[in-house]
DRENKELO-653808 format. One record per residue (C-alpha): x, y, z. Coordinates in steps of 0.1 Angstrom, whole numbers. Layout:
N
     x     y     z
     X     Y     Z
...
This chain:
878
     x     y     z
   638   122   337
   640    85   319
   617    62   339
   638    36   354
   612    10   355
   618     4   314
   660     6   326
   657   -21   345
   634   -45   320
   656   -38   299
   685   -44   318
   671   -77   328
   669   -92   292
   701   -78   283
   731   -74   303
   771   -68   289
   783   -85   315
   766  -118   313
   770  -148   295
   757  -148   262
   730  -173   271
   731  -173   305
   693  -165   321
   680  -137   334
   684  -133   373
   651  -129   380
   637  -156   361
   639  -195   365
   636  -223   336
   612  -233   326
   605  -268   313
   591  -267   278
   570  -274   266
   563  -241   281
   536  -213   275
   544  -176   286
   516  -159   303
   495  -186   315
   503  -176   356
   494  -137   358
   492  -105   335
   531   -99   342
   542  -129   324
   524  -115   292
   549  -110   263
   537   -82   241
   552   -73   202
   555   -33   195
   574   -15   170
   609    -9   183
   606    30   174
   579    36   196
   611    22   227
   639    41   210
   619    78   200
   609    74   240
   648    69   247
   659    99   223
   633   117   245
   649   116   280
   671   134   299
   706   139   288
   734   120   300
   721    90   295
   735    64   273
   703    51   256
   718    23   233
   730     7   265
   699     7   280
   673    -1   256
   700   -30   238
   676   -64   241
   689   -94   223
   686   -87   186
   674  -113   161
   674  -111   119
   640  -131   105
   651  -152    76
   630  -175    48
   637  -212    59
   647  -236    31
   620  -258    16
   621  -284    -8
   595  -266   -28
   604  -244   -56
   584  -227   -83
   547  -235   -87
   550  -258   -62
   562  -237   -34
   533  -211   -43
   509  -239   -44
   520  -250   -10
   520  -218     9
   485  -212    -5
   473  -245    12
   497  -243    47
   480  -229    76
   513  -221    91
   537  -193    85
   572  -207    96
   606  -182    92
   642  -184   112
   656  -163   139
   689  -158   139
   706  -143   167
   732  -107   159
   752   -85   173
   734   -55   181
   769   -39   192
   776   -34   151
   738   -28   146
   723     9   140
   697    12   163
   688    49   147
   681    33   117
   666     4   128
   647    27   148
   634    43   117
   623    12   100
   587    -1   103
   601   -33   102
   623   -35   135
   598   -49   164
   604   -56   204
   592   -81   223
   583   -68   259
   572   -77   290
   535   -64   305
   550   -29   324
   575   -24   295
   544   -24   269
   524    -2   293
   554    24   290
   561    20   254
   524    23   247
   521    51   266
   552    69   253
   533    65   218
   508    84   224
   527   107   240
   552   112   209
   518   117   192
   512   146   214
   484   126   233
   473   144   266
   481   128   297
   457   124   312
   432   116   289
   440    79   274
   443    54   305
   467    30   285
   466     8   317
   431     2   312
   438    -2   272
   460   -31   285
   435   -44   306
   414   -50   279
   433   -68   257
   408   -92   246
   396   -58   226
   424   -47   218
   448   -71   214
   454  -104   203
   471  -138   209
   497  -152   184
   505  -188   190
   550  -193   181
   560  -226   180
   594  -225   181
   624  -255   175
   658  -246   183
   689  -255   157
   716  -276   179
   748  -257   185
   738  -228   166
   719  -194   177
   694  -201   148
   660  -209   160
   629  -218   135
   593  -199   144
   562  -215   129
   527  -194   137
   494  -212   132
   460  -194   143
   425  -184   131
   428  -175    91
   422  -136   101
   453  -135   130
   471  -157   105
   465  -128    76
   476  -106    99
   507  -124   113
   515  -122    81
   520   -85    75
   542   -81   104
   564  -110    96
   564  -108    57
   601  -112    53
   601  -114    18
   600   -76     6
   623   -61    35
   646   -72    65
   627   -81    98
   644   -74   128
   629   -82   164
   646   -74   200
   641   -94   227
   636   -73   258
   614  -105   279
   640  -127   283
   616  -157   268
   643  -161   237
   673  -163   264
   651  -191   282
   646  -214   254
   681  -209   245
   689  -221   278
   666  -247   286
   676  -266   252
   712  -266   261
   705  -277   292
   685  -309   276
   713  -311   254
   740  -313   284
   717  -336   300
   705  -360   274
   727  -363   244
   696  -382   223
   677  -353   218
   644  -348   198
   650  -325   171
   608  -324   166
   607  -307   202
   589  -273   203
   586  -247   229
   552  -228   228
   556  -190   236
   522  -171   233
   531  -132   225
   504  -103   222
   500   -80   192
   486   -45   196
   456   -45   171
   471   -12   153
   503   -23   142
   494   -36   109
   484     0   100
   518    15   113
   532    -9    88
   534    14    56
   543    42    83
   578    39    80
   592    77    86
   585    89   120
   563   119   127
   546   107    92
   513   125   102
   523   156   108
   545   155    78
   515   154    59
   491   174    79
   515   203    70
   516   193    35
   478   194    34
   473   227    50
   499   240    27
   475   229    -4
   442   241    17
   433   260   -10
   426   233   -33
   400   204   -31
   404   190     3
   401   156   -11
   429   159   -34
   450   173   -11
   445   146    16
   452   119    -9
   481   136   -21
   495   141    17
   492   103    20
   504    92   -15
   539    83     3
   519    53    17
   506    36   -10
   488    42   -47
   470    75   -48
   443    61   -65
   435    32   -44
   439    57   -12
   399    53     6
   390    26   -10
   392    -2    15
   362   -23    23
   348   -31    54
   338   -69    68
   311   -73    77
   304   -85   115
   271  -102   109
   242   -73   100
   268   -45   105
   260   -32    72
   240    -4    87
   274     4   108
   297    -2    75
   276    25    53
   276    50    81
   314    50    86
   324    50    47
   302    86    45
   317   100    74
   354    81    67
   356   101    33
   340   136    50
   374   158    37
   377   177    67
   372   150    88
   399   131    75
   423   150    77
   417   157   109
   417   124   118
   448   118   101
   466   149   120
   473   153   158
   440   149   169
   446   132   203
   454   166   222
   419   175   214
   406   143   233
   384   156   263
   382   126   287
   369   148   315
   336   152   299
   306   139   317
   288   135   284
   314   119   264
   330    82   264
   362    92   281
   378    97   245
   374    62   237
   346    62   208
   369    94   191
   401    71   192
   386    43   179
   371    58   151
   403    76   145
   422    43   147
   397    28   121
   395    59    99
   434    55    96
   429    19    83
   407    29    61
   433    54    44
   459    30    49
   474    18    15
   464   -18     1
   428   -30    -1
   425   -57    22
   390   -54    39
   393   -38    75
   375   -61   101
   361   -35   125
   359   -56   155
   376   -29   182
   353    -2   169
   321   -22   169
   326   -34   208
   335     4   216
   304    12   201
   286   -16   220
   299    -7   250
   290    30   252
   256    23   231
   240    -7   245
   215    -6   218
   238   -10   190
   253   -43   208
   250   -81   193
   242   -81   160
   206   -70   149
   201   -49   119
   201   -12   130
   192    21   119
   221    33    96
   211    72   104
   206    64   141
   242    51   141
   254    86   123
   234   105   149
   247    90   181
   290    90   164
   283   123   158
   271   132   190
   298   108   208
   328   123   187
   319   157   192
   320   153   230
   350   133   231
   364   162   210
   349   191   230
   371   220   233
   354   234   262
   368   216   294
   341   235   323
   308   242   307
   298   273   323
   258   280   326
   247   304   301
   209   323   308
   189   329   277
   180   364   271
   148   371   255
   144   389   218
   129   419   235
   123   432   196
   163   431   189
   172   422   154
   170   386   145
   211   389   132
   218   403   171
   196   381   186
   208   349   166
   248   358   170
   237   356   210
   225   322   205
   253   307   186
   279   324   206
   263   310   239
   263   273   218
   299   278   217
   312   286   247
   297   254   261
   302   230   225
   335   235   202
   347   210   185
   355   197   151
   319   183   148
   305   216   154
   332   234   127
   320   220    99
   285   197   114
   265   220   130
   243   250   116
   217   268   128
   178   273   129
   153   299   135
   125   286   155
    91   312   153
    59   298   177
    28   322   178
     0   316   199
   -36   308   183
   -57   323   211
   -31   355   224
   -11   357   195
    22   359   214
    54   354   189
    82   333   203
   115   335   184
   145   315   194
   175   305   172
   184   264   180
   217   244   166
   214   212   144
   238   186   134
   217   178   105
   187   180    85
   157   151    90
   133   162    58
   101   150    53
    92   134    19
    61   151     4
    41   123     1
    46   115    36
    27   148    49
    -1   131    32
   -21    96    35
   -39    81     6
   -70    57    24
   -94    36     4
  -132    38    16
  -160    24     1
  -189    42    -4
  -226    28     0
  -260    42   -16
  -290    47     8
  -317    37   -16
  -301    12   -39
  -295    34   -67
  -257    24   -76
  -235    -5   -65
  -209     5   -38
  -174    19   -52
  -144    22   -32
  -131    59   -37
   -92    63   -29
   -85   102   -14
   -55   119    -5
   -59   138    32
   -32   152    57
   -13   125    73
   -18   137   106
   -55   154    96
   -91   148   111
  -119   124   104
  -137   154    90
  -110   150    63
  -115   121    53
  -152   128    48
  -149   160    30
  -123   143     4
  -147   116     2
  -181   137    -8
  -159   157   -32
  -150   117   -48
  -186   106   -49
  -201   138   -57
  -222   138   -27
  -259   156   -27
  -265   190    -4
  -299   166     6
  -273   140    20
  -243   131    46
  -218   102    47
  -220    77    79
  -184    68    83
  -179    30    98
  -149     2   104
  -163   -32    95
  -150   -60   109
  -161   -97   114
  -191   -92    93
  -203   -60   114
  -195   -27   122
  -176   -26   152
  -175    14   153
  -183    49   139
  -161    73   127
  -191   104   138
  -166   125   154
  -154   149   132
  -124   159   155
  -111   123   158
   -72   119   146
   -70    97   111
   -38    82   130
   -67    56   149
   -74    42   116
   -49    17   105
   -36    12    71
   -56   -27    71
   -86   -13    84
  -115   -18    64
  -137    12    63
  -172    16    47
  -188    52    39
  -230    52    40
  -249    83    21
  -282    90    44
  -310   115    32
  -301   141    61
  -345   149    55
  -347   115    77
  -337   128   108
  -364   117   130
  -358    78   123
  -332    56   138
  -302    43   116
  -309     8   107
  -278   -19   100
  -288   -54    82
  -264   -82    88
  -266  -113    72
  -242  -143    59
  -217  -117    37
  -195   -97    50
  -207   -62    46
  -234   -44    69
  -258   -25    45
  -270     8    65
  -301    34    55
  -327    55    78
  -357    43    85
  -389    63    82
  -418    67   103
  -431    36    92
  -412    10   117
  -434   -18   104
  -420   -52    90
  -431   -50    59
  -412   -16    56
  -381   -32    72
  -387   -56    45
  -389   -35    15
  -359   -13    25
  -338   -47    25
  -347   -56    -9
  -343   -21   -19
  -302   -19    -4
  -296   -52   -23
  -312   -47   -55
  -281   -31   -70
  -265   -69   -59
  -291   -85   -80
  -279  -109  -110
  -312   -99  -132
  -335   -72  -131
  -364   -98  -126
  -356  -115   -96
  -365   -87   -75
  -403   -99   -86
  -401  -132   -75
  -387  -124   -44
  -416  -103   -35
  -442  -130   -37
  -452  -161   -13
  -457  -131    17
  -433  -110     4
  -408  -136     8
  -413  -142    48
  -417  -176    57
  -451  -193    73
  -440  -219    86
  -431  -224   124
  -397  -215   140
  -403  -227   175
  -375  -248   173
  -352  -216   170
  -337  -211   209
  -339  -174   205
  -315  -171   235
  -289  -188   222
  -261  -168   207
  -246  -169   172
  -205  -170   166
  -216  -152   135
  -240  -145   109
  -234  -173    90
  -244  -193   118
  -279  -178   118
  -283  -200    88
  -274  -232   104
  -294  -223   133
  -329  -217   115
  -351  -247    97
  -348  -225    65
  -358  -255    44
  -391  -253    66
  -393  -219    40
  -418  -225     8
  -399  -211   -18
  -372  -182   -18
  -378  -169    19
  -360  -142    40
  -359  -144    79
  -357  -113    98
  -344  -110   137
  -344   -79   158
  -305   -84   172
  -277   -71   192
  -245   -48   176
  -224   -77   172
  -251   -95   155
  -247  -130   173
  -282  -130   195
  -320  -133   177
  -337  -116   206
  -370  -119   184
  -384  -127   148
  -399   -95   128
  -434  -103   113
  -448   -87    82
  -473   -67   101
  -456   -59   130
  -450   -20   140
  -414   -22   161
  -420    -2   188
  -384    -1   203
  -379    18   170
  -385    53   184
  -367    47   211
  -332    38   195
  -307    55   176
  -299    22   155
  -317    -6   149
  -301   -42   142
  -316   -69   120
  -300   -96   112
  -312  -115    80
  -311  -152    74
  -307  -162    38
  -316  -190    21
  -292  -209    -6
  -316  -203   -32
  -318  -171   -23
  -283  -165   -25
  -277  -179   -60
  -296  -148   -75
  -268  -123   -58
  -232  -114   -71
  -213  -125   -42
  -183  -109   -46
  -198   -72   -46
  -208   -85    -8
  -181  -104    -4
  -154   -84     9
  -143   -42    10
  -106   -34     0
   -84   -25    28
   -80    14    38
   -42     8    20
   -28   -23     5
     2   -36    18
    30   -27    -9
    39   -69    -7
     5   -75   -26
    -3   -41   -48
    27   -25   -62
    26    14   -60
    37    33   -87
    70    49   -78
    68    88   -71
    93   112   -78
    98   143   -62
   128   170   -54
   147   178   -27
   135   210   -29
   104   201   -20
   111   176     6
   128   210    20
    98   231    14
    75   207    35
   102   209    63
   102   245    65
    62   250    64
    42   262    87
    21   240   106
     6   236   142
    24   216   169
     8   179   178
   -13   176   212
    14   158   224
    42   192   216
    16   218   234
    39   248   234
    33   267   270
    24   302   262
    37   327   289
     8   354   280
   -19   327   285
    -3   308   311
    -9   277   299
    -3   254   269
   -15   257   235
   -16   242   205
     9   272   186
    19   271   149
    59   267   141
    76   274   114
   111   269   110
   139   289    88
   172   282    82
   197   306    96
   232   295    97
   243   267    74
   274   243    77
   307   232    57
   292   197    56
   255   194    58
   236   158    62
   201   155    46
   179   127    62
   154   115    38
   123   105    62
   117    73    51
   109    48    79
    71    63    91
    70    62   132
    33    63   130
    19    31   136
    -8    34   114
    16    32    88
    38     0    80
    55     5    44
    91    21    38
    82    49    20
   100    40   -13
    92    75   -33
   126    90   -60
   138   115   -44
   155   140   -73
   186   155   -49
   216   179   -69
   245   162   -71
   267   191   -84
   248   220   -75
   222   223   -46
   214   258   -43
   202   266    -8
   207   304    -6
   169   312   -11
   165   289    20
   187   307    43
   168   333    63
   196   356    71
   207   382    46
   239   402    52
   256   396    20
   272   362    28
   280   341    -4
   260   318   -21
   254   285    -5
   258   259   -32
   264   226   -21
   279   193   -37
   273   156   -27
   301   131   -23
   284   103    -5
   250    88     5
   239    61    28
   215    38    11
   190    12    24
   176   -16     4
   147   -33    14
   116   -30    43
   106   -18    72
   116   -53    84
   147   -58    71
   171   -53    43
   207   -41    35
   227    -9    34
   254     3    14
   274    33     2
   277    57   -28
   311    78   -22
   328   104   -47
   365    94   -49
   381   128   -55
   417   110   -68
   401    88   -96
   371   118  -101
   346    88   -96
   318    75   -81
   328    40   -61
   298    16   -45
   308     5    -8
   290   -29     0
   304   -43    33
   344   -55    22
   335   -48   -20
   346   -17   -33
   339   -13   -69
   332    19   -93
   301    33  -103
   284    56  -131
   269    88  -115
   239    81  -129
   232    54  -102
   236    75   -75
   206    87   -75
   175    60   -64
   144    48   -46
   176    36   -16
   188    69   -12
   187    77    27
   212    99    42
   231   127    18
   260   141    26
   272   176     2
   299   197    13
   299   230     6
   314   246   -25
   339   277   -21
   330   306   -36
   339   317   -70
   369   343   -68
   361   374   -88
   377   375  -119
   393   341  -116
């Protein structure tokens, strides 16, 4: 049955039996200047394309006379006349901000709506409940479900959807000519543009709101009223475009899409690219088919790489491009009531639409906000993040499965892997089917066995795609400087390679393999800060994820023979502690001796070492009662300030029995004194008060400072490392026990455990997504990771990686697009390498610029996300 809401609209703009200018009877003049829509929603006058009215006219009941009903007044667009010409006239619609053309007023008795109909270039102007109709009937036409688009809501939000179009309009006298001048933003006025572009084909536009009729009315009525009339007079009329019809522009045959989803499953066979760009050739150039830009929103770049990858995904598009809204699941709890899949289909269309204008993706990005809070305002985001969560969204917009019914996991019970995996995946699709998980999703096998019980748990899991390790990123390079115990060699810092997530017992085996440590000796492991040590590293078992990468760490060989004394830490005005054992002899002379021993490698001559040893072995005589030893010191230097050293004869040393933190002389050592306190402590603090002249004789700068555990790459370069694929693969699929925070609950032990996993891959899909792991989460660790990683671009070979054996062909793999990121952990931009199938090139996507590429320059230190689809197999004998 025909609705007879859109009857009577239309019958309310249009009527055979009344005047030709006469008013509608349910309207009243209105004085103009006048603006449409300022009172209520109602009054809102929307634009659509008059075939979306006519196709839903054709589409009701028989019997019914649908020219008659859906006639509006009909006007013909025209050029206006200017006074400009040549040059000029280019010259001054370059600089104009307003786009001014006629109306002229037809008979639509002797005009062919069917064909008009058929023209993208025939438009309506409708009233609030007629657009809700005709928009609804679109989708419908399109094969849309019911019940799962709420086009009320769409109109709702028309400040997302739609937008305003300001019409100035003047009125011709005595004629049914009326001139139309729009001025708005620069991007509304590009896009007013396309709809009204009169110069490359007739415009046509019917009148179904009555506004036209009005200002018709209105001026006649001045006219009647005042004869002096002001030909500069203009009526205001604010209209509403949809936001998608400058893409339906080049769709000028009806049912275009499925004209050419048939045309590319009848060329399936060959490259899917190809055959969607030949299925859209009608539209525009096949070469410049996919190769529209995106603007950028303000740090959108991370969205604008993500969607080129998936936008030129073959099998994606043409989905996307087919009848994909009867898919739509708006029921689903999990989903975004449709909305995120339509949007991205909307844009995905734009994006395949002919010309190369840059597509302003200002619907999608507040869908996206909207459903993903943290994607909102306009922060620089993860681009991989992004992919994750579309694909997620998309495939439950586009779930097949309408009542997810609760499927019980069976245990392996010693059944084959193949019987025990096909279980799995069948149970993952009776509760997920969609177009995301057709070509998206693959498969894993997951193997946990028990370190105490030895229990084997085996379970096969689903993956959308695959987050890979880089190499170097299993392992942590740390800088620690290494200290002698007697003096014999100046400290060196030793760089060592240990697991990233490995023990302090690591580090310290890596280091006494670097410093070619004695069987008579052990290394004391110590952060130094602020001119002490602030702790030890002594426990073996500790995680090297505590030590961060501008930590400062010091290594001390000790004579493991001197067990029985306590560890003994001089501090003093430079910044490094110097540590040793004492030996039985706690006396102050030995205290003394040991000193001058620990910084004789710091010495500028061999001599000085002499002189310092005489005038009392270098102790000062003199009195220090004016020293409050109570006081506290802010810091060794401050020991200096503090103590009358020019009291000293000579080049004198002060020594203070002290606290950890080094800031307190609880009491001065004397040459002959025995410590007695000594025995009784595991360390023993002195702090040591230099003299200037004392200092002179050192090398500063070996005392001076100790490198940091790892530079910051902003102040040491790295040299760049280059490894494969392969092998960021090969680290993914190792073996390797689960963190204390992943304790895997063991049901022979009844309780958790630290298991070992190992994962294999099982199942593998059309179109497989590498993530290259280069943003650490640790936060030790600061630096982008900015290793080469080698990836296939042709030929990734994956079949020696798939688990599962039953004679299934090769899986070899080619890339057509990656998702690059330029820059730091803090910042930077992202862009997008895409194979063009129709011009057999590689094209750059930055933001709205769109220019080609060598292959060579896809591969780089920026590569982030890779996307390979997978090759068909060769046909024998072909």
């Amino acid at each position: 049955m025909r609705d007879s809401g859109l009857d009577e609209v239309a019958a309310s703009a249009s009527d055979p039996d009344r005047p030709p200018c006469s008013p509608p009877p349910s309207t009243t003049p209105l004085q103009p200047p006048f603006v449409a829509g300022e009172d209520s929603d109602d009054d809102k006058v929307y634009i659509v394309p008059y075939r979306w009215l006519w196709e839903a006219w054709e589409s009701s009941s028989a019997g019914t006379d649908s020219s008659t009903a859906g006639r509006g007044i009909l006007y013909a667009a025209s050029s206006v006349s200017s006074s400009y010409r040549g040059a000029m006239k280019l010259i001054n619609n370059f600089f104009s901000s307003d786009l001014v053309f006629g109306l002229r007023r037809e008979d639509n008795s002797k005009h062919n709506e069917a064909e008009a109909a058929a023209s993208g270039r025939s438009y309506a102007l409708v009233r609030t409940d007629m657009w809700s109709r005709a928009l609804r009937w679109h989708h419908e036409s399109n094969a849309a479900m019911k019940a799962a688009v709420n086009i009320f809501s769409v109109c709702e939000d028309n400040e997302v959807d739609t937008y305003a179009l300001n019409l100035r309009i003047s009125v011709a006298r005595e004629t049914d000519m009326m001139t139309v001048k729009i001025r708005n933003s620069v991007e509304n006025y590009k896009r007013a543009s396309k709809i009204f572009n009169i110069d490359s084909e007739m415009v046509h536009i019917w009148d179904f709101s009555g506004q036209t009729t009005l200002i018709f009315m209105n001026e006649r009525n001045k006219v009647h009223q005042n004869c002096q009339r002001h030909t500069d007079q203009e009526n205001l009329l604010e209209i509403y475009v949809y936001g998608l019809i400058e893409t339906l522009i080049c769709q000028t045959e009806p049912k275009k899409d499925e004209l050419t989803v048939q045309q590319l499953k009848r060329t399936r066979e060959m490259d899917s690219d190809s055959a969607l760009l030949n299925g859209y050739s009608r539209c525009g150039s096949l070469d410049s088919l996919g190769l529209t830009g995106l603007e950028n929103l303000g740090n959108t770049c991370f969205m604008n790489s993500a969607i080129q990858c998936l936008a030129h995904t073959p099998m994606l598009v043409e989905y996307f491009l087919g009848d994909y809204s009867k898919e739509i699941n708006s029921q689903n709890p999990l989903g975004m009531d449709g909305e995120l899949a339509l949007a991205f289909g909307e844009l995905l269309r734009k994006l395949w639409a002919s010309g190369k204008t840059p597509v302003v993706p200002k619907l999608f990005k507040a869908k996206l906000a909207r459903f993903a809070p943290q994607f909102s305002g306009f922060n620089q985001h993860d681009s991989q993040e992004l992919l994750a969560f579309l694909l997620d969204g998309l495939h439950e917009d586009l779930n097949r499965v309408k009542c997810k019914r609760y499927v019980e996991v069976k245990d392996a019970l010693d059944r084959p892997d193949e019987e025990v995996a096909d279980e799995y995946w069948e149970n993952h699709l009776a509760r997920n089917n969609s177009i995301i998980v057709d070509i998206c999703q693959g498969q894993y096998r997951s193997t946990l066995v028990c370190p105490i019980c030895k229990k084997i748990s085996v379970t096969f899991d689903p993956f959308m795609y695959l987050s890979l390790p880089l190499p170097s990123t299993t392992m942590r390079t740390m800088t620690v400087t290494v200290f002698s115990a007697d003096g014999s060699a100046k400290p060196y810092p030793h760089t060592v390679t240990v697991p990233k997530h490995g023990k302090c017992r690591d580090i310290i085996d890596s280091l006494a393999v670097a410093c070619s440590l004695k069987d008579d000796e052990s290394l004391l492991l110590a952060e130094v800060y602020n001119n002490r040590i602030i702790r030890y590293l002594d426990d073996l078992s500790d995680s090297i994820s505590l030590v961060r990468d501008e930590d400062r760490l010091s290594a001390y060989r000790l004579v493991k023979d001197l067990n029985k004394g306590p560890i003994i830490v001089f501090m003093h005005q430079r910044e490094i502690p110097l540590v040793s054992k004492l030996s039985d002899d706690a006396s102050g002379s030995a205290i003394q001796n040991l000193f001058l021993e620990l910084t004789n490698p710091f010495l500028k001559s061999s001599g000085d070492l002499l002189d310092m040893g005489k005038n009392d072995q270098g102790y000062c005589n003199g009195e220090v009662d004016d020293v409050d030893t109570r006081s506290p010191l802010p810091e060794c230097t401050s020991a200096v300030e503090v103590v009358d050293v020019g009291s000293c004869a000579g080049s004198k040393l002060l020594f203070y029995i002290t606290d950890q933190k080094g800031q307190a002389m609880q009491s001065q050592i004397e040459i002959d004194e025995i410590i007695s306190s000594a025995d009784s402590q595991k360390e023993l603090y002195v702090l040591v008060c230099w003299s200037d002249e004392i200092i002179k004789r050192y090398d500063a700068q070996l005392l001076g400072s100790l490198p940091e555990v790892r530079k910051s790459g902003l102040l040491r370069r790295q040299p760049q490392e280059t490894i494969s694929l392969y092998s960021c693969l090969e680290a993914f699929l190792k073996e390797e026990p689960l963190g204390p925070e992943d304790m895997w609950y063991c049901p022979s032990c009844k309780v958790h455990q630290q298991a070992s996993k190992k994962l294999d891959l099982w199942r593998l899909p059309e179109i497989l997504v590498i993530h290259l792991k280069r943003f650490p989460t640790a936060a030790s660790q600061k630096n982008k990771l900015e290793t080469v990683v080698d990836f296939p671009i042709h030929d990734l070979d994956l079949s020696s990686y798939v688990a599962r054996k039953n004679g299934q062909d090769p899986y070899i793999y080619a890339l057509f697009a990656v998702s690059n990121h330029y820059g730091s952990m803090g910042g930077g931009h992202y862009t997008a390498f895409v194979h063009h199938a129709g011009q057999n090139r590689w094209f750059d996507f930055d933001d709205r610029s769109v220019v080609p590429m060598a292959e060579g320059g896809v591969k780089s230190s920026a590569a982030y996300v890779l996307f390979y689809k997978k090759v068909p197999a060769a046909v024998p004998g072909s």
